[in-house]
C-alpha positions as CSV (number, residue, x, y, z in Angstrom):
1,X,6.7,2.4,-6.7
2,X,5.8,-0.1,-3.9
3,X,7.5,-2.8,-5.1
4,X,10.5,-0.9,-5.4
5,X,9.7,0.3,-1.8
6,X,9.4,-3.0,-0.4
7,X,12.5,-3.8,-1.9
8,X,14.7,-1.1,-0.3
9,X,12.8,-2.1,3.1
10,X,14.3,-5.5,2.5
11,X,17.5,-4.8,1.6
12,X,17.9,-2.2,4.5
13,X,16.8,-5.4,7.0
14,X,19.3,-8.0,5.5
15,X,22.3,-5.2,6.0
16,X,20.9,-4.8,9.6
17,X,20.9,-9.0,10.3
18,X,24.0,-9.1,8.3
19,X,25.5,-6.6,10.6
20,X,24.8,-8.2,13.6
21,X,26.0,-11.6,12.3
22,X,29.3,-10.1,11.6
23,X,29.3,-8.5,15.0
24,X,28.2,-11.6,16.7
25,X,30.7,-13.7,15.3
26,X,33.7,-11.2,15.7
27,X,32.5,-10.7,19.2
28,X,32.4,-14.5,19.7
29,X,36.1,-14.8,17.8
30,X,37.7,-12.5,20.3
31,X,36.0,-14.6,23.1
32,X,37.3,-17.9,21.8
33,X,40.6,-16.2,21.6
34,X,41.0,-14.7,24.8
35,X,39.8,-18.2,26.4
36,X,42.4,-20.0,24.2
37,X,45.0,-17.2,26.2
38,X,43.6,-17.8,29.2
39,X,43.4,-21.6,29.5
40,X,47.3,-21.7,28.0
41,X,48.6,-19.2,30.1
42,X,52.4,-20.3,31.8
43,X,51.0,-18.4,35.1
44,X,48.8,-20.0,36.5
45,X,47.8,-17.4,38.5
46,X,46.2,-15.5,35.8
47,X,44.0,-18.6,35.5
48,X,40.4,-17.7,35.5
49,X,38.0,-20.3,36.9
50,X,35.9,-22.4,34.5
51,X,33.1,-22.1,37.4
52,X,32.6,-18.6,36.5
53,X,29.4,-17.5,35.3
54,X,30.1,-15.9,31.4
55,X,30.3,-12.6,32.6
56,X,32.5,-13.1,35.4
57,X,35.0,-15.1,33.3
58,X,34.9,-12.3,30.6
59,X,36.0,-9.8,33.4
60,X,38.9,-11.5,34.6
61,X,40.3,-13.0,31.7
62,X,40.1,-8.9,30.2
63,X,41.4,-7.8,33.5
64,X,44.1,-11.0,33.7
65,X,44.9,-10.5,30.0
66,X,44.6,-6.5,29.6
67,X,46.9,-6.4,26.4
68,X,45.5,-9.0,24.4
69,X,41.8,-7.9,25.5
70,X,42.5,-4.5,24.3
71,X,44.5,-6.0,20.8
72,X,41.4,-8.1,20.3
73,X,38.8,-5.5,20.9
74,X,41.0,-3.2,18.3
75,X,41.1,-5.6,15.9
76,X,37.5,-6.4,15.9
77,X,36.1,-2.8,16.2
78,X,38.8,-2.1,12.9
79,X,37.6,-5.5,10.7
80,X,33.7,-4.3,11.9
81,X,34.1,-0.8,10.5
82,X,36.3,-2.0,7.4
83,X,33.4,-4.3,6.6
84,X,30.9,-1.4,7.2
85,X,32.8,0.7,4.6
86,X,32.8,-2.5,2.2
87,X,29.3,-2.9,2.4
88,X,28.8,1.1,2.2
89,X,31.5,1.0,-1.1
90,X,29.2,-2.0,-2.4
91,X,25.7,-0.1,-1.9
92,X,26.7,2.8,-3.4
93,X,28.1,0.7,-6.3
94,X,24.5,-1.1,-6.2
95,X,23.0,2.3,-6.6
96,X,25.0,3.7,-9.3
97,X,24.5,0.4,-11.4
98,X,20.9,0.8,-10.7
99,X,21.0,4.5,-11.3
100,X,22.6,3.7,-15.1
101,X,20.0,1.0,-15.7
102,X,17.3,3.0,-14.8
103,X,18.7,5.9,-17.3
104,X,19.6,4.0,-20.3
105,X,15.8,2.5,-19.8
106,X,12.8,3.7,-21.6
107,X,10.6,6.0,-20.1
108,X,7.0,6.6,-21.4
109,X,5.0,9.6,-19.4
110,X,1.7,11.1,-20.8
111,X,2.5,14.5,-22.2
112,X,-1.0,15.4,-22.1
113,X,-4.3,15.1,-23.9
114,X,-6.2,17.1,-26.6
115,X,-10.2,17.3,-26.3
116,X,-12.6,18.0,-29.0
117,X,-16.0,19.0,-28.1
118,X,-18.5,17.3,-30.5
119,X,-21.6,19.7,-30.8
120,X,-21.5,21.8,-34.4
121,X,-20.9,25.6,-34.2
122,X,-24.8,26.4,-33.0
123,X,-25.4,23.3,-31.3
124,X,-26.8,23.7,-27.9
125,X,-24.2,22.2,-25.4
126,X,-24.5,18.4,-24.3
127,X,-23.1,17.1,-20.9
128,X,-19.8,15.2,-21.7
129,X,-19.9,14.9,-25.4
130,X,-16.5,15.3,-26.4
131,X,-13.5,13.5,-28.4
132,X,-10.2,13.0,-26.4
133,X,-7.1,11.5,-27.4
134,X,-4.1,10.7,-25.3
135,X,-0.2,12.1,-26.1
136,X,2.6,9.9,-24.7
137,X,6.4,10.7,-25.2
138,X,9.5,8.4,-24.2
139,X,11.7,10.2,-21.6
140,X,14.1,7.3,-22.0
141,X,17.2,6.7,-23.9
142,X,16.0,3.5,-25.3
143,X,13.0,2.6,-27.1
144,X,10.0,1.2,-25.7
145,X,7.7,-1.7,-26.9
146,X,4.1,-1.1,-26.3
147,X,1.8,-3.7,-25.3
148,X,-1.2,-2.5,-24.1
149,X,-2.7,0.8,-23.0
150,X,-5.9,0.4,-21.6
151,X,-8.7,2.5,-19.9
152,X,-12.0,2.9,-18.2
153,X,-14.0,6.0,-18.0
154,X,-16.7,6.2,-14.8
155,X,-18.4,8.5,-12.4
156,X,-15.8,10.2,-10.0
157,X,-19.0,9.8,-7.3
158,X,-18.5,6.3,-7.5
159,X,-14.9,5.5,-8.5
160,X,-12.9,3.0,-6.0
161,X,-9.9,4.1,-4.1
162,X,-7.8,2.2,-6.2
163,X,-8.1,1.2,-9.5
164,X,-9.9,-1.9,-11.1
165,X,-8.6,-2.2,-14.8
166,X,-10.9,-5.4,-15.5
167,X,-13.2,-5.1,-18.1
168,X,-11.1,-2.2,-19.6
169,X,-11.1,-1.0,-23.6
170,X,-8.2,-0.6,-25.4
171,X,-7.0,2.5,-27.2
172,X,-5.3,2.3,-30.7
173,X,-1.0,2.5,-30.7
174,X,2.2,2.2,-32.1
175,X,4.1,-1.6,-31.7
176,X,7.8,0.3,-30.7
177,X,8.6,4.0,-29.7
178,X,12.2,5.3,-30.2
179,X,14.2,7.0,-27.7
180,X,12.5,10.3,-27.5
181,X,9.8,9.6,-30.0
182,X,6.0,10.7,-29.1
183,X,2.7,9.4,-29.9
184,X,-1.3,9.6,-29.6
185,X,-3.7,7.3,-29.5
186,X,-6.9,6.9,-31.3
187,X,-10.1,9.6,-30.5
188,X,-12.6,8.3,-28.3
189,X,-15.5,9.6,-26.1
190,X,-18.3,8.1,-23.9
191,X,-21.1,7.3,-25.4
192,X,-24.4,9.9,-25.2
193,X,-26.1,8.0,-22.5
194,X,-22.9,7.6,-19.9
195,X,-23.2,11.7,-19.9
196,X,-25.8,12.3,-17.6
197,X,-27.5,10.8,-14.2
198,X,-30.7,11.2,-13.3
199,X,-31.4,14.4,-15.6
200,X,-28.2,16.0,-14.2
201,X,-24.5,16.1,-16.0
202,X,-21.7,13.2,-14.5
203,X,-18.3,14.0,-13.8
204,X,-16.5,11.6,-15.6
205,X,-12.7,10.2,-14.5
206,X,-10.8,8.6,-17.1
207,X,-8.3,6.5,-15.8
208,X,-6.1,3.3,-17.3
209,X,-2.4,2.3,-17.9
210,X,-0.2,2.2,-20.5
211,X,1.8,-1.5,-20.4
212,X,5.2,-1.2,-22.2
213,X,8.5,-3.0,-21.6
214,X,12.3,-3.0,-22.9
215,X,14.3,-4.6,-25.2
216,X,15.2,-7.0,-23.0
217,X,11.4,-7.9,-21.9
218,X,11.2,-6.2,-18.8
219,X,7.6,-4.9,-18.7
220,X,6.5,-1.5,-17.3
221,X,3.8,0.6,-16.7
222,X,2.7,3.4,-16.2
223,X,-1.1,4.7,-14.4
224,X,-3.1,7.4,-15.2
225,X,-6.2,9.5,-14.5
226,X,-8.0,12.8,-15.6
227,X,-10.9,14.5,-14.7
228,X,-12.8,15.4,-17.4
229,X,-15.0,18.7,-17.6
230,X,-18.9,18.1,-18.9
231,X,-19.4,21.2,-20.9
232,X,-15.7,22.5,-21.8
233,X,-12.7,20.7,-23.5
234,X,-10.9,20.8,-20.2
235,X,-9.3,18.4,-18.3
236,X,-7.8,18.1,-14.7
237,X,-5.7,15.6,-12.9
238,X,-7.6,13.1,-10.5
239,X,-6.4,14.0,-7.5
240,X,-6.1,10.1,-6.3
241,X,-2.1,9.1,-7.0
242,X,-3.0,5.4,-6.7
243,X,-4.2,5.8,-9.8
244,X,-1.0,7.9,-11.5
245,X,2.2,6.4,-11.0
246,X,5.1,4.8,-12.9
247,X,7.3,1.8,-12.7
């Protein structure tokens, strides 16, 4: 999301410096123009003075030369806003081209997650001891190549306000989804000691990415995070979107 951000950002500048080069230069054409007009003229009492200060000559030589002032003027203002509509054409062009890409890409979005509590039927309940296991589905309409989904499970009390994947685990999954094709990784669950602080239950975040990319090699990824209850198989979303997003 922020790279593609930053990208708009700098493709909205270079139209802005591109615009004013093309204005500068048509501005400074129709200047070089009129002085070619001027300094030619057959009467020379249209003349304006080379002593004149910029501003001054521009004056005269527009008030001296009203008709080719005003032709010159037309014709820039007309090549300024047919380039503006070139550029707009191109952009929107740009857009649509990007638009397609992005479609005919794959897409891989966790569906959700399925938790399994661990105690037996008359087992007294134990602070986070549960199974989960993670459901992904391609949105795209192309498949996917999946090279890594990772994750981390800590204590929301102390989790960072942006996410640190080092030192993260791997969960089990398929080399290639299809267009439209769904998986689920392998079961997991913290380990018995990780469930509790200090006598009292932890609220545990599970958060990680899933690292996929095209058939053409361009990688993508895409964040998640859940909260996940200590004593029920429940889950929530963090509410942190640093740590949920897609690219």
């Amino acid at each position: 999301m922020l790279r593609r951000l930053l990208r708009r950002i700098f493709e909205i500048r270079n139209r802005i410096f591109w615009a004013i080069g093309v204005g500068v230069a048509l501005i400074a054409i129709a200047i070089e123009l009129l002085s070619v007009a001027d300094r030619y003229a057959s009467d020379a009492s249209t003349y304006c003075s080379v002593n004149l200060w910029l501003w001054q000559w521009l004056g005269c030589a527009m008030a001296a030369h009203e008709g080719l002032a005003a032709g010159l003027i037309g014709a820039a203002g007309a090549l300024f806003a047919g380039w503006l509509a070139f550029t707009a054409v191109q952009e929107q062009m740009r857009q649509e081209q990007s638009r397609e890409l992005r479609t005919n890409r794959p897409w891989l979005f966790l569906k959700g997650a399925t938790i399994r509590r661990r105690e037996t039927p008359y087992q007294a309940i134990t602070p986070n001891y549960w199974f989960i296991k993670l459901h992904w589905r391609n949105v795209g309409r192309s498949p996917a190549i999946v090279e890594r989904c990772e994750f981390k499970l800590v204590d929301k009390s102390i989790i960072t306000a942006h996410p640190d994947y080092s030192n993260s685990l791997d969960l089990i999954t398929p080399a290639m989804i299809p267009q439209d094709g769904e998986f689920e990784t392998n079961e997991f669950g913290p380990a018995p000691e990780a469930g509790t602080k200090n006598g009292e239950p932890v609220q545990l975040v599970l958060f990680g990415r899933l690292t996929y990319k095209e058939l053409s090699g361009i990688i993508h990824q895409t964040g998640f995070a859940l909260e996940i209850s200590p004593h029920l198989a429940a889950y929530v979303a963090h509410p942190n979107r640093a740590y949920d997003y897609y690219d």
